[in-house]
C-alpha positions as CSV (number, residue, x, y, z in Angstrom):
1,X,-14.5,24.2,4.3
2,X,-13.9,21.1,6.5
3,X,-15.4,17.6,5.4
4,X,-16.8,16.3,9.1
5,X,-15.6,12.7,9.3
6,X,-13.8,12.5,5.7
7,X,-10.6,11.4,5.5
8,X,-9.5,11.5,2.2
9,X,-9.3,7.7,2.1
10,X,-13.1,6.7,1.6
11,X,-12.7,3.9,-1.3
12,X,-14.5,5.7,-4.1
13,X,-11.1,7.8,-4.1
14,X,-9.3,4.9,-5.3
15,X,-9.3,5.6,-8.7
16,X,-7.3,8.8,-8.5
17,X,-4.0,6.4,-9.1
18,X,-5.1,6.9,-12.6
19,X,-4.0,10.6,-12.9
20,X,-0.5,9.9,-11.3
21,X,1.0,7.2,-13.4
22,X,4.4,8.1,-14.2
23,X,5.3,9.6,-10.9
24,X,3.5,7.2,-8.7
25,X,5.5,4.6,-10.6
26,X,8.8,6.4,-9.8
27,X,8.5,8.0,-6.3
28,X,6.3,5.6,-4.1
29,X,8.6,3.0,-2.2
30,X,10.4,0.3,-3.3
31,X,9.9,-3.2,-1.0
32,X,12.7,-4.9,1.2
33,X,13.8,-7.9,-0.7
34,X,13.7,-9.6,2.5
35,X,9.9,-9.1,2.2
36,X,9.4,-10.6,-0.9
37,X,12.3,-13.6,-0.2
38,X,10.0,-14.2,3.0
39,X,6.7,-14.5,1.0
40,X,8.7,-17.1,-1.5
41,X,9.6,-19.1,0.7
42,X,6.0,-19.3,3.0
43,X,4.1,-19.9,-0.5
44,X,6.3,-22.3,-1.8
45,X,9.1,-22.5,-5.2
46,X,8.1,-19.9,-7.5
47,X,8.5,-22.2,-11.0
48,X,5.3,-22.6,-12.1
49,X,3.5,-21.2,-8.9
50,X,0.4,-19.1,-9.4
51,X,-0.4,-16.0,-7.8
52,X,-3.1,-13.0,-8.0
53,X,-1.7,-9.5,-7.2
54,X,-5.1,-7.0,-5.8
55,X,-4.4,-3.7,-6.5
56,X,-1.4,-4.1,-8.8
57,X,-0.6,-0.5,-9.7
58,X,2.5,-0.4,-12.1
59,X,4.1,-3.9,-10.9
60,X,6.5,-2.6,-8.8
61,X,5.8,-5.4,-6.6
62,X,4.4,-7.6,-9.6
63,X,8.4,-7.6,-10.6
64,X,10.1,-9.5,-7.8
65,X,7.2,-12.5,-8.5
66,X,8.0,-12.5,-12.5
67,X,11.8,-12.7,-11.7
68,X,11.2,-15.5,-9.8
69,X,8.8,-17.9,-11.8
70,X,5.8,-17.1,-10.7
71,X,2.9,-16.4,-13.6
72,X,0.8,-13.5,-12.2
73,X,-2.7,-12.4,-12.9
74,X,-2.7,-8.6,-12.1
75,X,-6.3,-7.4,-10.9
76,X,-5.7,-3.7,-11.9
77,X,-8.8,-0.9,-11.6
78,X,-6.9,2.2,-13.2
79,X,-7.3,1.5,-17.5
80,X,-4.0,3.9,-17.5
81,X,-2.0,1.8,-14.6
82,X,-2.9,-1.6,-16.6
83,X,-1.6,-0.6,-19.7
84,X,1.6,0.8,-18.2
85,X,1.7,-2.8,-17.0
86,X,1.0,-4.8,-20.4
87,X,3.4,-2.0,-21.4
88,X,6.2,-3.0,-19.1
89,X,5.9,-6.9,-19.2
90,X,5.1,-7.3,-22.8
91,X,6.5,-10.2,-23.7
92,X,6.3,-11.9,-20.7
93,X,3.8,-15.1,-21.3
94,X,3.6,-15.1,-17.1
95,X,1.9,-11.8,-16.9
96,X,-1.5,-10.4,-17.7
97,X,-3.7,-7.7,-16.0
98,X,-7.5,-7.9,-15.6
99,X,-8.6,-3.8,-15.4
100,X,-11.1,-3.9,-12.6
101,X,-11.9,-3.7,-9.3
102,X,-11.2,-7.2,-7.3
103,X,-14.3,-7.4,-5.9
104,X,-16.0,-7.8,-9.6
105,X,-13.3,-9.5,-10.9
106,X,-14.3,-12.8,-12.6
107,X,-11.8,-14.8,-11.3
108,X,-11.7,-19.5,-11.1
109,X,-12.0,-20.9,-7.4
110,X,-9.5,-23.3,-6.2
111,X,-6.7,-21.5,-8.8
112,X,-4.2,-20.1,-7.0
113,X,-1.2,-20.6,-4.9
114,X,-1.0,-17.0,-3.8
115,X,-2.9,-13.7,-3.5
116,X,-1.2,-10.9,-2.8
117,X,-1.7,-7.5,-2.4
118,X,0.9,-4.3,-2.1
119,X,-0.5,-1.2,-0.2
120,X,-3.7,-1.9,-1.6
121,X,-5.7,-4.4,0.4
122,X,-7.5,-1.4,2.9
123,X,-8.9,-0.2,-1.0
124,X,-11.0,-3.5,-1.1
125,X,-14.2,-4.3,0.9
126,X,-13.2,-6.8,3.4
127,X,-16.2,-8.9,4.1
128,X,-16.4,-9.2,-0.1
129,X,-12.6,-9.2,-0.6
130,X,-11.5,-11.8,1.7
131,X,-14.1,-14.6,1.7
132,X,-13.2,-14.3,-2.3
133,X,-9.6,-15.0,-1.6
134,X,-10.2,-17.6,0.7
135,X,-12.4,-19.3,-2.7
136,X,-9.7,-18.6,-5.4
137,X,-6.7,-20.3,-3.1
138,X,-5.8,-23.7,-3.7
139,X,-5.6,-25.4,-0.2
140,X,-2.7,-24.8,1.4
141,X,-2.6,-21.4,-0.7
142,X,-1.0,-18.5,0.9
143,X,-2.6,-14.8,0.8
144,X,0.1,-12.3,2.0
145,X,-0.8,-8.4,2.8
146,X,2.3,-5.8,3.4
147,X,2.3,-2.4,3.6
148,X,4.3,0.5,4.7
149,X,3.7,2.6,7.9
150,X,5.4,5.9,8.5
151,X,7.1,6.3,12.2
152,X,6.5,9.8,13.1
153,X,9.4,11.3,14.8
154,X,8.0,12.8,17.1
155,X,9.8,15.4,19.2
156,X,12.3,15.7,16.5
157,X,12.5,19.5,14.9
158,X,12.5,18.9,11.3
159,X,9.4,17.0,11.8
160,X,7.4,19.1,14.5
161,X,7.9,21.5,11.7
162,X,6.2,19.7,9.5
163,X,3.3,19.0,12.0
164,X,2.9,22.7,12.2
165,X,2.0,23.0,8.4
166,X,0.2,19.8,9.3
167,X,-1.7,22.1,11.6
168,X,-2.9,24.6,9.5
169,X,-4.0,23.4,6.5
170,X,-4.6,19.6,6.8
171,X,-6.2,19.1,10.1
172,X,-8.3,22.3,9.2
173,X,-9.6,20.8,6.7
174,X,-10.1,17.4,7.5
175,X,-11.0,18.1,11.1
176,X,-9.8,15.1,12.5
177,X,-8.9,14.5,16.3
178,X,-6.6,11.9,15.2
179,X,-3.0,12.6,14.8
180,X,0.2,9.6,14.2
181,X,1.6,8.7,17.6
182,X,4.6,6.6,17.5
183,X,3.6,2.6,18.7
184,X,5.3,0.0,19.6
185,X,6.6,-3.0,17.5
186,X,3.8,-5.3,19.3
187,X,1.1,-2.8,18.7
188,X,1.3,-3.4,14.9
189,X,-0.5,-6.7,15.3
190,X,-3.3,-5.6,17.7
191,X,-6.3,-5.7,16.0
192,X,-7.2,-2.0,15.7
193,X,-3.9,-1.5,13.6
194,X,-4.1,-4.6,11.7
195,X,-8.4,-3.2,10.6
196,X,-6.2,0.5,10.1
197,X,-4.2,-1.0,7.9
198,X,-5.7,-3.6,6.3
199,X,-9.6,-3.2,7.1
200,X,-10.1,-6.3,8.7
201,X,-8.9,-7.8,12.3
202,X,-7.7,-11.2,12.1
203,X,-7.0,-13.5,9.4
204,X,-8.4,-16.3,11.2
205,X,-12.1,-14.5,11.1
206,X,-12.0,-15.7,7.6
207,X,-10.1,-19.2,8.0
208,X,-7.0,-18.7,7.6
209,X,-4.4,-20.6,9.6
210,X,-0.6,-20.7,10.0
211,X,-0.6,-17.0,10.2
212,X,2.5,-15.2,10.2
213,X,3.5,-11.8,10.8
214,X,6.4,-9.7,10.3
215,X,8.2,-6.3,10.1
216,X,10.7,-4.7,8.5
217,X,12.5,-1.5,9.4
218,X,13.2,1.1,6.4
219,X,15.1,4.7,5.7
220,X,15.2,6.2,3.2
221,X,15.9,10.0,3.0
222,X,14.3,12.5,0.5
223,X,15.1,16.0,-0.6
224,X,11.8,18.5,-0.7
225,X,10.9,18.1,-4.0
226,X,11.3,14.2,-3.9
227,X,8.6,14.1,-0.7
228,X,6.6,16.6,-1.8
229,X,6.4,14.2,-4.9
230,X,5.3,11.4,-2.8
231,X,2.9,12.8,-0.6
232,X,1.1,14.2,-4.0
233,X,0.7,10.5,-4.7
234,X,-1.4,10.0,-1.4
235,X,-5.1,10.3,-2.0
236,X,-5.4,12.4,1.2
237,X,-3.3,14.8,0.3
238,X,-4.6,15.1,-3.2
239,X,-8.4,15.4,-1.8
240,X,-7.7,18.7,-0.5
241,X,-8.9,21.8,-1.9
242,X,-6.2,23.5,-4.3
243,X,-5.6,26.0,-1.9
244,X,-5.0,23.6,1.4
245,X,-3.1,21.7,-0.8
246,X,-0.3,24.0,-2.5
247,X,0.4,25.9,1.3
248,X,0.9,22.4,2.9
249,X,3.3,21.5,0.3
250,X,4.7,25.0,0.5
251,X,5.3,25.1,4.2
252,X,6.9,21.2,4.4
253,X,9.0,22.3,1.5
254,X,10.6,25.5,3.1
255,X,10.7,23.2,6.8
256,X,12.5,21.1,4.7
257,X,14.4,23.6,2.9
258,X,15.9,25.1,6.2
259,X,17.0,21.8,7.6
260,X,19.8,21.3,4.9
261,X,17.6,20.2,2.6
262,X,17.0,16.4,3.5
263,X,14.4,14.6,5.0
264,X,15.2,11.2,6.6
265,X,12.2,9.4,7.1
266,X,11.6,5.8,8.9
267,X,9.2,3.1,7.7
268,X,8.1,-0.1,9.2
269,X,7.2,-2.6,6.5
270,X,4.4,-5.0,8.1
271,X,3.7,-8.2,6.3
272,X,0.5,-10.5,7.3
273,X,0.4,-13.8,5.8
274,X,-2.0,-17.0,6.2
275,X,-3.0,-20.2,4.6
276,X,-6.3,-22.0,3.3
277,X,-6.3,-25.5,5.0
């Protein structure tokens, strides 16, 4: 049966990070370094800096801040991801996680030198989530948002394969008219793909300045059972009936499988940063 307008992303499906733990933590991507160098270096020396990470998941972008000096307050709504946390910087006096969802969060005004948040940001109400950020800075504080963006190859074989199982038992379901088109580098940072992404327009609507926006291009290439492994950790993909669900996998799988077993698939990293006057 086909949901109308869902999409599989509608925020009360957040919380199904909490089933997926250990492979979420091993399978989703890792960040260019170049990313995180950039943030360091727009929010200032890391010794003693303080920063707020929305959305933390298992730290694997909670790390780079640690290794650098930074003490980090983890807002974390899966009980299961925060405890893999505690579990994996215990010890670390720098570190500690605050299970909830940022919006409730009970968090000081005027704190913090950064808030940052890892594929996780379009999860948060927008007109709640920002305003709150803008409090909880310091001024001259720095929020930074990145994400990852898939480049559909389109016209390539491997993946118009793919699209067909796409097809069938996704777009069947879903029923959307919608389907990724390659864009341009400049398109990233038109409004409609900055609210895609991130679920707001412009930085500036909430008074930000110095804003600052940059990509990053990324390969990395998978065998079948290492994508079907990340796409199972995509809370569209998991929405769909069991059924749906197991013959999409299925048919990318053997697409896969008869292409010499390797997927190569290209990211574009986009990072969106401003500052609280």
């Amino acid at each position: 049966m086909a949901l109308g307008n869902k999409t599989g992303w509608e925020r009360e499906r957040r919380v199904h990070f909490d089933e997926i733990v250990l492979n979420y933590d091993k399978v989703r991507p890792e960040y260019p370094v170049a990313l995180f160098e950039e943030i360091m270096k727009y929010s200032g020396p890391g010794e003693g800096t303080k920063a707020l990470e929305i959305g933390a998941g298992t730290g694997k972008a909670t790390i780079p801040f640690l290794n650098a000096g930074y003490s980090v307050t983890a807002v974390e709504l899966g009980a299961k991801m925060a405890d893999f946390m505690v579990e994996r910087f215990h010890g670390n006096d720098r570190f500690k996680v605050i299970t909830g969802t940022f919006e409730d969060a009970l968090v000081e005004e005027d704190r913090y030198d950064l808030v940052y948040a890892a594929s996780a940001f379009h999860w948060v109400d927008a007109e709640t989530g920002c305003p709150k950020i803008y409090r909880i800075l310091k001024s001259r504080g720095a929020i930074a948002l990145f994400r990852y963006n898939l480049v559909p190859a389109v016209g390539e074989e491997l993946y118009e394969e793919i699209q067909e199982s796409y097809e069938k038992f996704y777009y069947s379901y879903y029923k959307s008219s919608q389907r990724l088109t390659k864009i341009s580098k400049d398109q990233y940072w038109e409004p409609w793909k900055i609210h895609q992404g991130f679920g707001f327009e412009s930085l500036e609507k909430y008074g930000f300045m110095d804003i600052s926006k940059s990509l990053y291009d990324v390969t990395r290439t998978f065998d079948a059972d290492e994508y079907i492994a990340l796409l199972d950790t995509m809370s569209d993909h998991r929405s769909l009936p069991e059924y749906e669900r197991a013959a999409l996998y299925n048919g990318i799988k053997e697409a896969i499988q008869r292409h010499g077993g390797q997927h190569r698939a290209e990211y574009v990293f986009q990072l969106y940063m401003g500052r609280k006057p």
